[in-house]
C-alpha positions as CSV (number, residue, x, y, z in Angstrom):
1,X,75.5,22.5,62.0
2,X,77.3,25.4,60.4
3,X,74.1,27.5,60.7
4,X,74.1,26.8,64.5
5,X,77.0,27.9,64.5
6,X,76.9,31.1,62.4
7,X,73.9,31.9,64.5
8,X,75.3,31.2,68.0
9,X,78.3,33.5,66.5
10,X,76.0,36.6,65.1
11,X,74.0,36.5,68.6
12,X,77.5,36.6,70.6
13,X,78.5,39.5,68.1
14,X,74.8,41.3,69.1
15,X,75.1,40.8,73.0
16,X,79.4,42.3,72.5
17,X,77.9,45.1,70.3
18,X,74.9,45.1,73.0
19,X,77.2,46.0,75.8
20,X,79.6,48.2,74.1
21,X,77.0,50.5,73.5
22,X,75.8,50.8,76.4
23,X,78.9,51.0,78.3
24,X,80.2,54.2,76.0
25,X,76.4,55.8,76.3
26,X,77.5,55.4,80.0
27,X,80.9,56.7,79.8
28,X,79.3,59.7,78.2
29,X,76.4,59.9,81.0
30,X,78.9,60.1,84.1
31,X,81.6,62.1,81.8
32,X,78.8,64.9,81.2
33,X,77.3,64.7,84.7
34,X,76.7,68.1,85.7
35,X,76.6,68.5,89.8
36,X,73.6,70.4,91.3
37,X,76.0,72.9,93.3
38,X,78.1,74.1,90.1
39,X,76.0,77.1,89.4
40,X,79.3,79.6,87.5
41,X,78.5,82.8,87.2
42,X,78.3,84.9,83.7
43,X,81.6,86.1,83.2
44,X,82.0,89.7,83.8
45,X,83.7,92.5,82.0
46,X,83.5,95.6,83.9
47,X,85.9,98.3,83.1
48,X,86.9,98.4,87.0
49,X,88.3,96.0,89.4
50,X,85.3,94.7,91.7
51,X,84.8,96.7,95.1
52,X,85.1,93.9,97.2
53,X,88.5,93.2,96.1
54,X,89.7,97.2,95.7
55,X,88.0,97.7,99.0
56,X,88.2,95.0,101.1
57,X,90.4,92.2,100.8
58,X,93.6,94.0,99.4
59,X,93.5,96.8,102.3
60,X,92.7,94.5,104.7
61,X,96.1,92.5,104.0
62,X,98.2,95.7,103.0
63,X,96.9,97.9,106.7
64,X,97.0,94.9,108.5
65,X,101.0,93.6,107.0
66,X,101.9,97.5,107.9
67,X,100.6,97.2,111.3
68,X,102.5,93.2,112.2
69,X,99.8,92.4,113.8
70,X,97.6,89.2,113.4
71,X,94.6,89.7,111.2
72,X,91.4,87.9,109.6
73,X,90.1,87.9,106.4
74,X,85.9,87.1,105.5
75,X,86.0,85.4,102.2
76,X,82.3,85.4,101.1
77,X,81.8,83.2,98.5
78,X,79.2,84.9,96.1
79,X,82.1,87.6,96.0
80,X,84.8,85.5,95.6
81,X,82.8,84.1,92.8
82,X,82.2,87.5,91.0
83,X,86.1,88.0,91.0
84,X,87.2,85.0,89.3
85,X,84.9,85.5,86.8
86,X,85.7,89.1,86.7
87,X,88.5,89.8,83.6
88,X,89.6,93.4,84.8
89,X,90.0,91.9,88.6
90,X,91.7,88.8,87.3
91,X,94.0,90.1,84.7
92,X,92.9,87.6,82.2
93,X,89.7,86.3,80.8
94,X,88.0,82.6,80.3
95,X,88.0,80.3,78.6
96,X,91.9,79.7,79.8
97,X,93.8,77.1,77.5
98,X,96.9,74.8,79.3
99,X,98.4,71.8,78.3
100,X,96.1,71.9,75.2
101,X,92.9,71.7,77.3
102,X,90.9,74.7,77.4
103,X,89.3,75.3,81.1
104,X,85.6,77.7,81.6
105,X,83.6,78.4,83.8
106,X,85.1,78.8,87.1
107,X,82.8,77.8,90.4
108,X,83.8,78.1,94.5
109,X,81.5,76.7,97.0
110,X,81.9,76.7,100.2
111,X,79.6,74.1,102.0
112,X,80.5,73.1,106.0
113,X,84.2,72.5,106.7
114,X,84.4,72.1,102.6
115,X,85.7,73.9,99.7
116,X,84.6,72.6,96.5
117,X,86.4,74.0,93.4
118,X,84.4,73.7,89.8
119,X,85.1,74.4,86.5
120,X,84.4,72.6,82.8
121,X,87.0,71.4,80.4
122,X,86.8,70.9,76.9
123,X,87.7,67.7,76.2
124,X,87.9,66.4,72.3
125,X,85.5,69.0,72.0
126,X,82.8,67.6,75.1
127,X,82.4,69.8,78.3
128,X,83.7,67.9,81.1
129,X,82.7,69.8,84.8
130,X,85.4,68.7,86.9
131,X,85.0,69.0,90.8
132,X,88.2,69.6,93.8
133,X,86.6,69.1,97.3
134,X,89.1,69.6,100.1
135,X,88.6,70.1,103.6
136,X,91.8,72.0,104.9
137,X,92.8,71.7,108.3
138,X,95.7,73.1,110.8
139,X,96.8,70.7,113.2
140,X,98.0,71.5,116.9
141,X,101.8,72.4,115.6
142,X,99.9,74.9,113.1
143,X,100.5,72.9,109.6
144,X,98.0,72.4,107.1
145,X,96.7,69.4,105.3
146,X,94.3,69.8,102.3
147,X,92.7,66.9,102.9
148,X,91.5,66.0,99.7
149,X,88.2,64.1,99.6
150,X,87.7,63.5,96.3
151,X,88.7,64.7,92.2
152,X,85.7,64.3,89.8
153,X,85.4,64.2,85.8
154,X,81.3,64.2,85.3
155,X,80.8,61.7,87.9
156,X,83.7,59.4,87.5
157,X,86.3,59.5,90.4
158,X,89.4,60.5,89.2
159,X,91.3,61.5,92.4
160,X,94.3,59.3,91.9
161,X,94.8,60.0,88.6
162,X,94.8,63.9,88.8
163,X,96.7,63.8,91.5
164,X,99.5,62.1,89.7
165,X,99.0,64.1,86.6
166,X,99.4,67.6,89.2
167,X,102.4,66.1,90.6
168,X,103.6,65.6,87.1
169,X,103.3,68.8,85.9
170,X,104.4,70.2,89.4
171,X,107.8,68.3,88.8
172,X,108.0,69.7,85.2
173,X,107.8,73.4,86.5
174,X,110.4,72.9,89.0
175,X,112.7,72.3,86.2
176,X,112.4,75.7,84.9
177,X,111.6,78.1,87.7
178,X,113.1,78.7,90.8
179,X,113.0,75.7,93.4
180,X,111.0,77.1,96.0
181,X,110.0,75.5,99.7
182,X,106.0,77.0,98.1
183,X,106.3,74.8,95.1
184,X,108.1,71.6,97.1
185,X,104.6,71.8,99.6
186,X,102.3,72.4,96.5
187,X,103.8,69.0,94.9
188,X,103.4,66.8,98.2
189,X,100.2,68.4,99.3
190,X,98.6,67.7,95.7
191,X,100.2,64.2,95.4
192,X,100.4,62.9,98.8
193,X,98.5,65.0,101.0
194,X,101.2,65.6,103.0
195,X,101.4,68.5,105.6
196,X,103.4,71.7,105.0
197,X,104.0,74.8,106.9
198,X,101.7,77.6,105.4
199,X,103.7,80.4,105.3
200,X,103.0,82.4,102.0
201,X,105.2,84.8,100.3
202,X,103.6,88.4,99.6
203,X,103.8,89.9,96.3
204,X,106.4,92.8,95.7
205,X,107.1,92.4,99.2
206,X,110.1,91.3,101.1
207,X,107.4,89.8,103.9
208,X,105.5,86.4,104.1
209,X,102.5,85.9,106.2
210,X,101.4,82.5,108.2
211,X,97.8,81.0,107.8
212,X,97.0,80.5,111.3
213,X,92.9,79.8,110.9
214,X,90.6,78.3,108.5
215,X,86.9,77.8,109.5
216,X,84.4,77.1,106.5
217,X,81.0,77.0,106.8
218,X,77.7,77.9,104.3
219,X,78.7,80.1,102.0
220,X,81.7,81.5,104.0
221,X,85.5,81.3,104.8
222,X,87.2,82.5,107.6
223,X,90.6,82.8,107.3
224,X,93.3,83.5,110.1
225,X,96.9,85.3,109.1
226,X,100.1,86.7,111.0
227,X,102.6,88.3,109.3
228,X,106.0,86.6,108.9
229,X,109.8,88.5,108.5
């Protein structure tokens, strides 16, 4: 009878071992999951600033702020790529370390009425590609709602969870810069999707402009502005 018994026991300890297994080698698959859109680019380090940023964006919004008059802006997204990866047009370099977790590989797709945002995490030492899609919208009274589809680690869903862990370290900012309305509409638009009025502050400037239009579409973002006093 004991032998039954050890054996029913060392075949229940197999099947737990069994399943452990292959739960973690899934873990690990989904974790490690590498979308078919995340294609970074090699990171760049060119001694100047990328053209498209010296000679199109920046004078479109400095003319076009001198002029108060509404303006748009063409974000193209294999240009918009090149920047981010670009250290002399960003002003730092990857890999980027916050909060202990070191962040590479930066990706932008823009896909129809979609922005995906990419980028791989080092986590415990494994490469994690995590995905932000959001589809923005402006509603009839002109505020935006990200719209937030979905937050992914690998494969594994983890919009609720990051969306609590950005509100978290939102709320730990706050503490210790100045309370800004920008900051109050990050925190609910990351952790509730709530609405806000888009009205952006300019840099060295006393001036805010308005985002009036956003149209997305293959490879492409149309953007709308107006400046603001």
């Amino acid at each position: 009878m004991h032998g039954k018994k050890g054996t029913k026991l060392l075949k229940a300890l197999c099947i737990v071992i069994i399943v452990l297994a292959a739960a973690a080698v899934l873990a690990v698959y989904l974790l490690t999951y590498v979308p078919k859109m995340y294609k970074p680019l090699t990171q760049s380090r060119s001694q100047e600033v990328h053209p498209y940023l010296t000679h199109y964006l920046a004078p479109n919004f400095h003319n076009n702020i001198q002029l108060d008059r509404p303006f748009e802006v063409i974000v193209i997204q294999k240009s918009l790529n090149e920047i981010i990866v670009d250290e002399t047009s960003l002003g730092w370099s990857w890999p980027y370390e916050l909060n202990g977790v070191t962040f590479s590989a930066p990706s932008v797709v823009f896909t129809a009425d979609t922005i995906v945002l990419m980028g791989t995490a080092d986590i415990l030492g494994v490469p994690v590609v995590f995905s932000i899609s959001a589809s923005p919208q402006l509603d009839e009274k002109g505020a935006l709602t990200m719209n937030f589809q979905k937050i992914t680690a690998g494969a594994l869903n983890i919009t609720r969870l990051a969306q609590f862990v950005a509100s978290k370290i939102i709320t730990e900012q706050l503490k210790v810069v100045e309370r800004n309305q920008w900051l109050k509409d990050l925190e609910g638009a990351l952790s509730a999707n709530k609405p806000f009025d888009p009205v952006f502050p300019l840099y060295n400037s006393d001036r805010s402009i308005r985002l009036t239009k956003a149209e997305i579409s293959e490879e492409k973002l149309v953007l709308g502005f107006e400046p603001v006093d």
